[in-house]
C-alpha positions as CSV (number, residue, x, y, z in Angstrom):
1,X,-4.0,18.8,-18.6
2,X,-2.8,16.0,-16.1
3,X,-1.1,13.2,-17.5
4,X,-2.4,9.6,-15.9
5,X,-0.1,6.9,-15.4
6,X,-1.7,2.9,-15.0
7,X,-0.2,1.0,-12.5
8,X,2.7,-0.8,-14.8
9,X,3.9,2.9,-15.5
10,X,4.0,3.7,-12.2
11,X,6.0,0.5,-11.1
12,X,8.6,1.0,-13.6
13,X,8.9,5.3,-13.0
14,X,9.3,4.0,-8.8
15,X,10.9,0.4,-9.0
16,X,8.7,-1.0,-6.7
17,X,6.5,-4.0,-6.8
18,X,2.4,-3.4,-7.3
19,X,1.6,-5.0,-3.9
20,X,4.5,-2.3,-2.6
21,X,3.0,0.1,-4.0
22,X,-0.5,-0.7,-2.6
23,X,1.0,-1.1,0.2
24,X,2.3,2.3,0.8
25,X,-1.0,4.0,-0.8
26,X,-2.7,1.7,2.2
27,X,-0.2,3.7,4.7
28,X,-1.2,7.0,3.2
29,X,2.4,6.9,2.3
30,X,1.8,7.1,-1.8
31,X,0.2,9.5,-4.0
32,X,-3.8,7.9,-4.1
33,X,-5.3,6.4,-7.7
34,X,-7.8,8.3,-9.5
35,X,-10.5,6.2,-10.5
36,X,-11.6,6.7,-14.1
37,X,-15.1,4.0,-14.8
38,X,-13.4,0.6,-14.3
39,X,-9.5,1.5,-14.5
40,X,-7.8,2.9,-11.7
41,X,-5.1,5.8,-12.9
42,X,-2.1,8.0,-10.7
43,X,-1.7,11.8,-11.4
44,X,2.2,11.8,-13.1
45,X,2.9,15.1,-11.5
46,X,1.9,13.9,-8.0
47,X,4.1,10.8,-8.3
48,X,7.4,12.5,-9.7
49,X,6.4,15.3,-6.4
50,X,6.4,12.4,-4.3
51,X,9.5,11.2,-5.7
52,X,11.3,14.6,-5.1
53,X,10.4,14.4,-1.6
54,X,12.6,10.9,-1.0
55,X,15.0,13.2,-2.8
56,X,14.9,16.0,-0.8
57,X,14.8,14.0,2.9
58,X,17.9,12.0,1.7
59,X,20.0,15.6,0.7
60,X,19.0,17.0,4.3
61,X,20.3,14.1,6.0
């Protein structure tokens, strides 16, 4: 079973501001929210892949 993260969790796991991070979801640049009835949700596993990728583009520079 995926783990969901809310929106605080996922600005403390990336450092980044909520209006960053809706930002870069806006540039299809972020793992996309899951809606779940009225709350909005991000798959943990897709953010910590996402966050491996910066890792891996800044080793192959």
């Amino acid at each position: 079973m995926e783990r969901l993260l809310t929106k605080r969790q996922v600005k403390e796991v990336v450092g980044f501001s909520f209006a960053h991070i809706d930002r870069l979801e806006g540039e299809r640049r972020f793992p996309f929210r899951v809606r779940v009835g009225f709350r909005v949700f991000w798959v943990e596993s897709e953010i910590q892949q996402w966050i491996a990728e910066r890792i891996a583009e800044r080793d192959s520079s």
